[in-house]
C-alpha positions in Angstrom: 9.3 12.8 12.5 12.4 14.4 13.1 14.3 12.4 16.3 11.1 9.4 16.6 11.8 6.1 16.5 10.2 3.3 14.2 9.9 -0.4 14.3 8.8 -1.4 10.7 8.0 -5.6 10.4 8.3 -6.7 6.8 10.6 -3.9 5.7 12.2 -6.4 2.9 10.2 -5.5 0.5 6.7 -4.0 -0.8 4.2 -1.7 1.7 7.2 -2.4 4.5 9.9 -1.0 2.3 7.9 2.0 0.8 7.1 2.6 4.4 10.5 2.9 5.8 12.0 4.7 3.2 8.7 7.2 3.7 9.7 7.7 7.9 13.0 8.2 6.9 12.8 10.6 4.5 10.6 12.5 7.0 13.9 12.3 9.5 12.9 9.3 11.7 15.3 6.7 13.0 13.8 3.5 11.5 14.8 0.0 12.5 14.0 -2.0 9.0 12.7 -6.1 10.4 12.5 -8.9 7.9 13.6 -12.3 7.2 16.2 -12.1 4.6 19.5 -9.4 5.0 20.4 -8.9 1.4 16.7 -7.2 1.0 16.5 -5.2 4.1 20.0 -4.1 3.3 18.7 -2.6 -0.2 15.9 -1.5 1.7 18.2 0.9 3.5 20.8 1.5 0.9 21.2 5.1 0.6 19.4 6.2 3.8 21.8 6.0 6.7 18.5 6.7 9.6 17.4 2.8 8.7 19.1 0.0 10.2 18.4 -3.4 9.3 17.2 -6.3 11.5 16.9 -9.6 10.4 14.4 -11.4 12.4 11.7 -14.2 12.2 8.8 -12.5 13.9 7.4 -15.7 14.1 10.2 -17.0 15.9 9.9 -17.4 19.8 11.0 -14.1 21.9 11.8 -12.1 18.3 9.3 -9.7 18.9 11.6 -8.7 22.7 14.6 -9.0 21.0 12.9 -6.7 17.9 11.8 -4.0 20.3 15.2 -4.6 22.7 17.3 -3.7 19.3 15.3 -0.4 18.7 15.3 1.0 22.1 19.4 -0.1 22.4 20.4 1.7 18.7 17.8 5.1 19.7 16.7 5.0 23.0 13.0 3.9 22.7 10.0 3.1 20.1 8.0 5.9 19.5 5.6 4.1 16.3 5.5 0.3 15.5 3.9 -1.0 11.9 3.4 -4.4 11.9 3.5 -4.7 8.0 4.8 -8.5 8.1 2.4 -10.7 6.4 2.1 -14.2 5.1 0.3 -14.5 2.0 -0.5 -17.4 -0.8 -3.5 -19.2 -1.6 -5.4 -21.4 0.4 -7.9 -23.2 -1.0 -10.9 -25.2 1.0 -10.7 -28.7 1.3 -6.2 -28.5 0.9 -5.3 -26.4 4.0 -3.7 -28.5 6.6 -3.2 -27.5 10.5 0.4 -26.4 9.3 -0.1 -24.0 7.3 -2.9 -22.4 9.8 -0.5 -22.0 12.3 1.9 -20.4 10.3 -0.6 -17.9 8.7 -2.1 -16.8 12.3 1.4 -16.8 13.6 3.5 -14.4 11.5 0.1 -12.1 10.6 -1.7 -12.3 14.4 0.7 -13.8 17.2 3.4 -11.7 15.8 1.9 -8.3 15.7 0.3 -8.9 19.1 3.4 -9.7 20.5 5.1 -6.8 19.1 3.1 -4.8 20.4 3.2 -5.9 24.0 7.2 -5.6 24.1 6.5 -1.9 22.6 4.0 -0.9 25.1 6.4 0.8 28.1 7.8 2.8 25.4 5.3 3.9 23.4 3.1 4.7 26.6 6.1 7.3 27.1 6.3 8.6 23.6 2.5 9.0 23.7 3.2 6.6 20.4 1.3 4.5 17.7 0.5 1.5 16.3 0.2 0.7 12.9 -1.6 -2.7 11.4 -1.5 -3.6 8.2 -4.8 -5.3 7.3 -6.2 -6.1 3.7 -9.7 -4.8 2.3 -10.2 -8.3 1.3 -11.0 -8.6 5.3 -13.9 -7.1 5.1 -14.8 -8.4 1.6 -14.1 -12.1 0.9 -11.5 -13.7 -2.0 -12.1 -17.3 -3.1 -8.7 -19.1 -2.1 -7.7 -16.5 0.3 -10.0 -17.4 3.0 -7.4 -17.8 5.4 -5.3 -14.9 4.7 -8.4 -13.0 4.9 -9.4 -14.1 8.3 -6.6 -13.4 9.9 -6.4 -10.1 8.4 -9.9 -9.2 9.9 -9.1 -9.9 13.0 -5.8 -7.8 12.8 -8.8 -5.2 12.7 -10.5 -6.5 16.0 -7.2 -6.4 17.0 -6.5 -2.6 16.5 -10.4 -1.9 17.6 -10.0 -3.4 20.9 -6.7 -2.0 21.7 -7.1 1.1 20.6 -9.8 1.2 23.1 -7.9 -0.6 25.9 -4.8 1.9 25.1 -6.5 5.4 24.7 -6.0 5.2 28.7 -2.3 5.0 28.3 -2.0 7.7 25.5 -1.4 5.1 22.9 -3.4 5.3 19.6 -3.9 2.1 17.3 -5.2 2.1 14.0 -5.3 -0.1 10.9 -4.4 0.6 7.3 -6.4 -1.5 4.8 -4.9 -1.8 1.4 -6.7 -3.4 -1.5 -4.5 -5.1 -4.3 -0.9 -3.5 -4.4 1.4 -4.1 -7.1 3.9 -5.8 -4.6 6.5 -8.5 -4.9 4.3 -10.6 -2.5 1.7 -11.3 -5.7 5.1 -12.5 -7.6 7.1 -14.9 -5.3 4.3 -17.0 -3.7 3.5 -19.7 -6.0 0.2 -18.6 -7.0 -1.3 -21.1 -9.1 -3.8 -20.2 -12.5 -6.7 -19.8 -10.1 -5.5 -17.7 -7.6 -3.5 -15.3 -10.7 -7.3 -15.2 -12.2 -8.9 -14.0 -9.2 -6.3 -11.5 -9.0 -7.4 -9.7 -12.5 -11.3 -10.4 -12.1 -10.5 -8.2 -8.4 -8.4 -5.9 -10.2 -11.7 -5.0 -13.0 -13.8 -4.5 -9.6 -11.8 -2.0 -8.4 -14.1 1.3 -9.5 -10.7 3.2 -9.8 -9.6 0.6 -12.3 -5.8 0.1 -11.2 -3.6 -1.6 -8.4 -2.2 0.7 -6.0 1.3 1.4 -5.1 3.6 0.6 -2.0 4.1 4.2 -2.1 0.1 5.4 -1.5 -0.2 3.2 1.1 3.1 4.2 3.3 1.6 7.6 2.8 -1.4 6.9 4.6 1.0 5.1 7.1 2.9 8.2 8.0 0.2 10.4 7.9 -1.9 8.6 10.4 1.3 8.9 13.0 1.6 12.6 12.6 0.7 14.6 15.9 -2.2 16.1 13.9 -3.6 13.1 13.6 -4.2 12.3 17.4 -7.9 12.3 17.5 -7.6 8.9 15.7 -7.6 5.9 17.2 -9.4 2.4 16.6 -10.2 3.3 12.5 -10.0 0.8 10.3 -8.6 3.1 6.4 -9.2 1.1 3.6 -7.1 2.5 1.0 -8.3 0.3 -1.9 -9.8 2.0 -5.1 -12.8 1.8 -4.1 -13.0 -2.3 -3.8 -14.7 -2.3 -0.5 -17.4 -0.2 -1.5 -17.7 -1.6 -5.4 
């Protein structure tokens, strides 16, 4: 990874952080993007190749200026992760138009839009896109039926480009996790309903644990590495097993 540039959304904290500590260590240039400075700065505190950017992706022309920064600071983008993800509960009957739009525009507008601004560049880096979906996509969770939608199609997403893309030497592929121990279960108001859910998922897990930030950003990295170019359009869920269970 030595040189390559990386545009990591959602770098605060959880999967993004793990993830751009994981590209750096591997000697890319990685341009950390979240919401709130204080934790992107920790984010990159002690690895000089990550630079922060505080952004709203959800923001009107954030994703240009996102991809504008990157090539300015190292001269192009060579993999974007769209790792940036709204997620509480939503239950039927209580979700109002609001709260929609702000779910299909931070986890669907704003990695499509991303990836738009990214495409001259990675077309000449041969590069990669990473989306971050969510096993529960493809399996349902009571009070997470909107986070879940979206999320699924974040996968149509990366199946249809990946196919309109191949053309231009750009690969697109989705990383699924299943529950992580993340801040985001922590600081979202989850109420006694959505917390149970949360341990009866956790004992259907056949591996009988949450992951880590750290497995997933694996995956991440590994899926961008040249010998992983005869990938494109596959959906990984990296979930314990809870897809299958």
């Amino acid at each position: 990874m030595t040189g390559k540039t990386v545009v990591i959304t959602g770098a605060g904290s959880g999967i993004g952080r793990a993830t751009a500590h994981a590209f750096a260590d591997h000697g890319a240039n990685v341009l950390a993007v979240g919401r709130t400075l204080e934790k992107l700065q920790a984010t990159a505190q002690g690895r000089p190749s990550i630079t922060p950017a505080r952004a709203d992706i959800s923001e009107p022309g954030a994703p240009q200026a996102i991809i504008e920064q990157a090539v300015a600071a190292f001269g192009g983008v060579d993999i974007l992760v769209n790792s940036a993800s709204v997620f509480r509960p939503t239950h039927l009957g209580m979700i109002t138009p609001s709260e929609f739009d702000q779910f299909v525009a931070v986890n669907l507008r704003a990695p499509l839009l991303c990836t738009q601004a990214a495409l001259p560049f990675l077309e000449h880096a041969e590069g990669t896109v990473v989306n971050i979906s969510a096993a529960i996509g493809q399996h349902g969770c009571p009070g997470l039926s909107v986070y879940g939608a979206t999320k699924a199609a974040l996968d149509f997403f990366t199946r249809s480009w990946a196919s309109e893309l191949a053309g231009r030497c750009i690969r697109v592929v989705s990383v699924a996790p299943g529950p992580i121990e993340t801040p985001i279960l922590e600081n979202n108001g989850l109420d006694d309903q959505a917390v149970m859910t949360i341990h009866q998922t956790q004992e259907e897990i056949p591996l009988g644990r949450l992951g880590t930030p750290e497995e997933i950003a694996w995956w991440i990295v590994n899926f961008t590495d040249p010998l992983a170019g005869y990938t494109t359009g596959a959906i990984l869920a990296v979930d314990g097993g809870y897809t299958v269970a």
